[in-house]
N, C-alpha and C positions, 0 to 999 in steps of 0.2 A: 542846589539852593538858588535861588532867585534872590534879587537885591531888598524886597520887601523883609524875609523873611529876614536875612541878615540883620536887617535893623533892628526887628524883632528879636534876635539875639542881644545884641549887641546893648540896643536897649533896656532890656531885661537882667543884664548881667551889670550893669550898671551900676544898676537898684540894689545888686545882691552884694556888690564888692565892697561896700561899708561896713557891710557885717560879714563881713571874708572869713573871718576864724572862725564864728559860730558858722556860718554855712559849713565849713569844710568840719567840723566836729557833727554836723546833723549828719552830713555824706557819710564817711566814716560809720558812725554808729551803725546807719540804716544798712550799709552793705556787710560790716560784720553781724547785720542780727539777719539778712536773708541770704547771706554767704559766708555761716563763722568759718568755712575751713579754708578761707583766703585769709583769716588773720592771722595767720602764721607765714604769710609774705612780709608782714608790714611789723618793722619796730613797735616795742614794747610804749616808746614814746614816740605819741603819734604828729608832736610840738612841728619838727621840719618836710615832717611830711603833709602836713597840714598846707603849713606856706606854699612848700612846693605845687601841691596841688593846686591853690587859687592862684600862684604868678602862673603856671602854666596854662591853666582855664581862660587867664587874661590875654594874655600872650594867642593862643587861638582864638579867641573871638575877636581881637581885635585885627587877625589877621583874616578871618572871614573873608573881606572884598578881594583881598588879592592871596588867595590860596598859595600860589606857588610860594610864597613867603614862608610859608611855614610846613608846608611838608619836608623838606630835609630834617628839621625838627622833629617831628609828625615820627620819620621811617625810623631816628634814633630811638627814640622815645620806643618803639615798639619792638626795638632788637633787644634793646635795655629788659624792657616787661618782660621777654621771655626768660633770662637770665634769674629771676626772681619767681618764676613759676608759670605768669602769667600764660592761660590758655585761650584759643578764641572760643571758647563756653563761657570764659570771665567778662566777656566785652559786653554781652547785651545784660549782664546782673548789672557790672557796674553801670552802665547806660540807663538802666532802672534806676538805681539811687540816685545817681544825679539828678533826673528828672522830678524823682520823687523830694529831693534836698530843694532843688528851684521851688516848686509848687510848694512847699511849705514857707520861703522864702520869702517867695513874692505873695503869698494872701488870694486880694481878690485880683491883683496884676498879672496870675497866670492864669490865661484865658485859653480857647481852645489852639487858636490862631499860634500864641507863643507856644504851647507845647509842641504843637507840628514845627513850628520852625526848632524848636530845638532838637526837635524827635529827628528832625532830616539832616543839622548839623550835625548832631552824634555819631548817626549814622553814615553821613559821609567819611569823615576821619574816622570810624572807627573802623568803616570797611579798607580804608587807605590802611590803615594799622595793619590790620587782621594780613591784609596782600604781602604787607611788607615785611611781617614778624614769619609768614609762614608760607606762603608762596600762592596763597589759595584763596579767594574771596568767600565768606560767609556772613549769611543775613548777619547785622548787629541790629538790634531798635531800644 
């Protein structure tokens, strides 16, 4: 990722973090409706799991500029995932929904420019993830 694109995150998530709970309930829905057999990873109430997901969404993007800050983070988080099912065939669905949750978010603010940059953050951590939960790098997008 280059420092443009970052801001392009950064900025972009910005705009989403006011309406933090309805993003994270779009997310959610959209990955249980093109991934129902991973909702039986995720509690019945999806109330802290919701938060959890946008403080952590924050928490990574705001560590964007200086990555090493947050891969320790990053490799727990992905030893954790697997513990609860999590495969790396689950990284690029959920990497879909998110993407697909922004662009509803953000309107006419998601332009092609921020999806590449978000498309290339995902895909970094999510490749970091995938190395660290299973010893092996696989495409995420």
């Amino acid at each position: 990722m280059n420092p443009a694109q970052i801001k392009l995150v950064q900025d972009s998530f910005a705009k989403v973090a006011p309406i933090a709970d309805q993003a994270a309930v779009i997310f959610y829905d959209r990955l249980f409706e093109v991934a129902p057999s991973v909702k039986a990873m995720f509690p019945s109430d999806l109330t802290e799991q919701r938060k959890k997901l946008m403080a952590t969404l924050a928490v990574v993007v705001g560590g964007l500029s200086n990555l090493e800050t947050i891969l320790p983070a990053a490799s727990a988080l992905a030893k954790r995932h697997v513990a609860y099912g999590a495969k790396p065939e689950h990284y690029p669905v959920v990497g879909s929904a998110l993407l697909w949750t922004l662009e509803k978010g953000l309107g006419a603010a998601w332009t092609a420019e921020v999806a590449s940059a978000w498309t290339a953050a995902y895909g970094v951590l999510s490749n970091f993830m995938i190395t660290e939960a299973y010893g092996r790098p696989q495409a995420a997008e």
